[in-house]
Structure formats: structure tokens, C-alpha cells
N, C-alpha and C positions, 0 to 999 in steps of 0.2 A: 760560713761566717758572713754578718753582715757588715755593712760601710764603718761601722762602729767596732767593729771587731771582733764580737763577741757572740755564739751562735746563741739561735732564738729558739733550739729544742734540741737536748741531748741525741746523738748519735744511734743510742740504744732504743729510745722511743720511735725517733724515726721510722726505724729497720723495722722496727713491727708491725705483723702484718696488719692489715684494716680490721679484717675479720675480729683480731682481739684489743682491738680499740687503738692503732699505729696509724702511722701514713702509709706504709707499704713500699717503701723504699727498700731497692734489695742491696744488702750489704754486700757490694763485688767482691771483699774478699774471702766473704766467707761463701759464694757463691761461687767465686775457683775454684774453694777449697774443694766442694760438693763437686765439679766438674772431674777434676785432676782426681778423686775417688775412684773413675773408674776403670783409672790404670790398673791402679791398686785389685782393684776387682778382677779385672783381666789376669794380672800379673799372679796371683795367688791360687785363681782357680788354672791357672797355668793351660788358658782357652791357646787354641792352633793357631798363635800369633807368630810371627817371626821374633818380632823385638821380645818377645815373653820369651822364646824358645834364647834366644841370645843372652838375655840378661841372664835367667837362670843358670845358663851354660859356663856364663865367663864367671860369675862373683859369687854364685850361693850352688857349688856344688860339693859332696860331702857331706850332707845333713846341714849345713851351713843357711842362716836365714839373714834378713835386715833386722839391722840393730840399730846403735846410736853412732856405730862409724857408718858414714855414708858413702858411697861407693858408685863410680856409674857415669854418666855421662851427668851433663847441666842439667838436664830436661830429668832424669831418673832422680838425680838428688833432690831435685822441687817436690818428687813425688814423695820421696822419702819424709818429708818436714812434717806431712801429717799423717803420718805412720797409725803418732799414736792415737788419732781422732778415729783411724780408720779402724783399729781393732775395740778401739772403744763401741762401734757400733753393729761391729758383725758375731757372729757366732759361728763355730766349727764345727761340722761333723766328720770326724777323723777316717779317712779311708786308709792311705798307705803311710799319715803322718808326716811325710815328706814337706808341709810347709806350715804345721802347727809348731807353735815354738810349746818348750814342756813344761815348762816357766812360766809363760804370761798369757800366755791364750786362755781364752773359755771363762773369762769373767771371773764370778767368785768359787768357779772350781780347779781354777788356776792353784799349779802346784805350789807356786811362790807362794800363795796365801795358805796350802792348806796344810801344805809341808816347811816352817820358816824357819824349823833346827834344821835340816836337810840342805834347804837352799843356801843357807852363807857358809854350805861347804862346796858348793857348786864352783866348777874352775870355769865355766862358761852358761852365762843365765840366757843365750841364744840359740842355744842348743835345740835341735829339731824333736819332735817325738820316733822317725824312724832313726834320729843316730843315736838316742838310747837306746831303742827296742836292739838294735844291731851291736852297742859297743857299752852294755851295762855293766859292764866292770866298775865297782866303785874307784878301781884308781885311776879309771880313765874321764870319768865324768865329776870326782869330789876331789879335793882336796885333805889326803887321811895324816894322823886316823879319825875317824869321825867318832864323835860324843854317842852316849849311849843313848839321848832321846834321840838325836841323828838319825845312829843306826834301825832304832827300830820304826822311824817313818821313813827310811830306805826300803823296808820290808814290806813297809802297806803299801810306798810308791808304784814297786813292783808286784804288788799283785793287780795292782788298778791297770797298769800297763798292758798286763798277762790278757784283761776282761776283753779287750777293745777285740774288735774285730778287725784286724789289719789284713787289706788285700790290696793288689796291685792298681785299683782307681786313685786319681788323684783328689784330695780332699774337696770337700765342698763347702764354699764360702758361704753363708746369709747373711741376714737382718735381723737385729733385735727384735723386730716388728712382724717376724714370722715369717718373711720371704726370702728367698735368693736371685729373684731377679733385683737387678742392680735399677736404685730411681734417685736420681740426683737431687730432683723436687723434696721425698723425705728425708733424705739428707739434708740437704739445707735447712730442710725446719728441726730439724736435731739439733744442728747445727747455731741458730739461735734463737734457741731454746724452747720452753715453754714460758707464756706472761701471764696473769692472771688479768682476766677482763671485768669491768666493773658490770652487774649485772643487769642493770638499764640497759647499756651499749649492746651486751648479748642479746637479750632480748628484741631489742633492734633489728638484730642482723637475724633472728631465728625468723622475725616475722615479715621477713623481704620488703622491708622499709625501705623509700626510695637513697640510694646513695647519698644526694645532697640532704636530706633530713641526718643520715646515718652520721655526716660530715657534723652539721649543723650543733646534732646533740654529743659528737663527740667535742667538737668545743665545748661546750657548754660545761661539759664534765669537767675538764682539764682546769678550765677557770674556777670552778668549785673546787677541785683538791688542792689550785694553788690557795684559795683565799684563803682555804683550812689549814695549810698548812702556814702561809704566811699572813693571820688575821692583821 
């Protein structure tokens, strides 16, 4: 803010990068957020950490995963707060199931979505995919007696289960973007967002225009979208 009190460029334009027409200001908090990810990372691919070996051991053993109760020391419940940012941007390929939830994982082939008479009979939506495969009794995982569309996407559920190939590895975490090594850099740009750039500015920057002109004619823009918008 300035002496008058009032800031002279929203927060959001700031944060954006140069490249698509911002100042490039990195948004710290969503740049912890992108940092603290790779707990997350560690913690799921269940890498030969202690504190990984620990946590698992004291709070999620059982088929048991994180959910919306948070659990853990200070530093574990921080990590927990962007849970869901973090499944929002990975994808699982199921080995022993042991830390895919059956629920929510795997985007739009998430059973929640594909199964949703099934799911609001569900007594627990954090439920693992190995403590189904191991405890599939419907009175142990639904709430009966379940309705007749229920029961019969119970029956598809279970043959989708039957398909997988479960063996004793533990699952492997990735990227929407096609990798499983962990990069906090495309996390953060996940993170905020995609901007649309004016196509001058692009152009600009595709043809290695010096910084201060790239500066120059990004003002330049900015003052013509305000007069257009405010003639």
C-alpha cells in the first residue's frame, strides 16, 4: 500500500509472472504452499524417511488415510491444510493401494464421482483401496441396506477392484503434467494459475526483446486497457 493507503496494482496482477505480462512477484504463500508439497510427496510415496516411517506408523495404520480430521504434530497438520491442492495435482498408479483413498483419488475416475448411489451409503469416504480389496463386505464398508441402483454399482465397483493389479510395491505418486519427479517451480505455476497475455506482450517476449522495452510496452498496455475500460 501506498502513503495514501490504497494499492496502486492488485495482488493478483502483481504475482504474475513477466513472461505473461505481470511484474513477477512471487506470491510467498503460495510458494510455501508449492515447498511444503513435498512432504506431501515424500509422505505418500512412503520414500525410507524416518518421519514418513513414523507418521504412517502412529495415525494412518489399518487402511486408514488423511482426511479432514487433522492429526500429527504442528508441522504435519500445516502439511495437511493443502491436502487438497495436493491431490488436486497428482495422479496415482495403484500398486498395493495402501495410500490411494477409493473415494477421491484419480480425478474424474474417482469412485465418488463415478459411483454417487454407492457413495452416500459409504460409512467412511477415507477409506484406502487395499482396506476394501481386504474388508469388502458390504456391512463393513456401507451403511445397509443399500437401494437397488446402490447395489448394482457395488457390483461394477467390485469388478473395477478385481482389474487392478495389486502387489506388494507401494503406490506411485505423479503429475498431472506427466511426471513423478516432484518440481515445486510447476507447482507454483499450478498453483497461480494460468493468465491470458495480451498478444503484443507475447510477441515481445517470443522475440527476446530487450527487458526494459518488454517493461516499457508492458505499460503501455495496461494504460490502454485502463482508458478502455475507464474512457
Amino acid at each position: 500500500m501506498n502513503a495514501r493507503g490504497m494499492p496502486k496494482a492488485a495482488w493478483e496482477m502483481v504475482t504474475v509472472p513477466k513472461k505473461d505480462g505481470g511484474l513477477g512477484i512471487i506470491d510467498l504463500q503460495k510458494q510455501n504452499e508449492a515447498l511444503l508439497m513435498k512432504n506431501l510427496h515424500k509422505f505418500f510415496n512412503k520414500l525410507d524417511i524416518p518421519w514418513v516411517h513414523l507418521v504412517w506408523e502412529k495415525h494412518y495404520r489399518n487402511g486408514k488415510l488423511p482426511g479432514t480430521q487433522r492429526k500429527g504434530s504442528f508441522r504435519w497438520r500445516n502439511n495437511l491444510k493443502i491436502l487438497e491442492k495436493y491431490r488436486e495435482l497428482t495422479v496415482v498408479q495403484v500398486q498395493n493401494g495402501q495410500s490411494r483413498l477409493l473415494w477421491k483419488d484419480g480425478s474424474v475416475r474417482a469412485a465418488k464421482l463415478k459411483y454417487p448411489e454407492l457413495y452416500s451409503f459409504a460409512k467412511n469416504n477415507n477409506t484406502s483401496i487395499s482396506n476394501a480389496l481386504v474388508n469388502n463386505l458390504p456391512n463393513y464398508l456401507f451403511h445397509l441396506p443399500l437401494s437397488t441402483l446402490a447395489f448394482s454399482q457395488l457390483q461394477a465397483l467390485r469388478g473395477n477392484l478385481e482389474d487392478l493389479n495389486v502387489n506388494e510395491e507401494n503406490d506411485l505418486w505423479g503429475y498431472i503434467w506427466g511426471s513423478n519427479i516432484f518440481s515445486a517451480t510447476k507447482i507454483y505455476r499450478r498453483l497461480i494459475g494460468q493468465h491470458q497475455v495480451h498478444p503484443v506482450f507475447q510477441m515481445a517476449v517470443e522475440n527476446n526483446l530487450p527487458t526494459k522495452t518488454q517493461d516499457l510496452l508492458l505499460v503501455a498496455l495496461k494504460r490502454q486497457v485502463k482508458h478502455t475500460k475507464h474512457p
